[in-house]
C-alpha positions as CSV (number, residue, x, y, z in Angstrom):
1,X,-4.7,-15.1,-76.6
2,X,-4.8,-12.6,-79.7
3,X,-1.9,-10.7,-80.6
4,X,-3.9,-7.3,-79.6
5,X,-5.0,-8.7,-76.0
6,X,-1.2,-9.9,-75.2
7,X,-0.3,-6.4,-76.7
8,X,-2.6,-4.8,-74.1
9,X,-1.5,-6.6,-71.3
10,X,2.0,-6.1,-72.1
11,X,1.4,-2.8,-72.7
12,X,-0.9,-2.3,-69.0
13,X,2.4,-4.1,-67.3
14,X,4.9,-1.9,-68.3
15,X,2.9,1.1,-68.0
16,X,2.0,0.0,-64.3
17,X,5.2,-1.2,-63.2
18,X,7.7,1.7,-64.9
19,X,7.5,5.3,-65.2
20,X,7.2,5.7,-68.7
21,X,6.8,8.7,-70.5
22,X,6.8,8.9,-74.3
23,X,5.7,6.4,-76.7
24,X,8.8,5.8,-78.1
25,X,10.0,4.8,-75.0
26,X,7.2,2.2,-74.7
27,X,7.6,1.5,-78.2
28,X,11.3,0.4,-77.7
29,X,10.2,-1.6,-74.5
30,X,7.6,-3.4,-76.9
31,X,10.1,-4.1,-79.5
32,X,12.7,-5.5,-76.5
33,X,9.7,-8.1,-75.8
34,X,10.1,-9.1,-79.7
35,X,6.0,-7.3,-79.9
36,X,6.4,-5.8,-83.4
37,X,4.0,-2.3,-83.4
38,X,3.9,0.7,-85.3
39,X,3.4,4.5,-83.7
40,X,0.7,4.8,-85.2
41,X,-0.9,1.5,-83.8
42,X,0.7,2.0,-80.7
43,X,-1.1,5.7,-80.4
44,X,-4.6,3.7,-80.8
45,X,-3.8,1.1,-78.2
46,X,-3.1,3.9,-75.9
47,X,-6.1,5.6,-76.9
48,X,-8.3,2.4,-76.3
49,X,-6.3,1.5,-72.8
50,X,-7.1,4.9,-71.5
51,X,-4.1,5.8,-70.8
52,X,-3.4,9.2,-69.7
53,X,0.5,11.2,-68.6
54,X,0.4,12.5,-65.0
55,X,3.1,14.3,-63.5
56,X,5.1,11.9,-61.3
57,X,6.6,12.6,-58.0
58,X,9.6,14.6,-60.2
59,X,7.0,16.7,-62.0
60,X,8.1,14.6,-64.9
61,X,4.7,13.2,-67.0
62,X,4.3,9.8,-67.3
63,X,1.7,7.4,-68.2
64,X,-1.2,5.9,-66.0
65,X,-3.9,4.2,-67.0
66,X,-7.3,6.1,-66.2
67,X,-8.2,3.7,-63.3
68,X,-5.0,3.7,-61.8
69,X,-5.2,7.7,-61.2
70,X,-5.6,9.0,-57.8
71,X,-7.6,12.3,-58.0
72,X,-6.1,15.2,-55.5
């Protein structure tokens, strides 16, 4: 597997198994795996995941991906 398609699915677990809400937050979770990313590529995975923040049961916005939102 390619370093960008573990990134990914790294990236898909964390976001759909924790409430995570900033990308330095996910960027510290990445770098606690030992996956070595900069902001800037980290903003373009996002991008490319479709990730999107939602406000959580808190009001607090975290991330979802786009097919794991629930419209109202």
């Amino acid at each position: 597997m390619s370093n960008k398609k573990y990134r990914f699915q790294v990236i898909r677990d964390l976001i759909t198994n924790q409430e995570i809400s900033n990308q330095d937050e996910l960027l510290k979770k990445l770098i606690d795996l030992d996956i070595s990313v900069t902001q800037a590529t980290l903003s373009r995975d996002l991008r490319e995941l479709k990730v999107s923040k939602v406000p959580n049961n808190s009001g607090q916005y975290i991330y979802r991906l786009t097919d794991q939102i629930v419209p109202s």
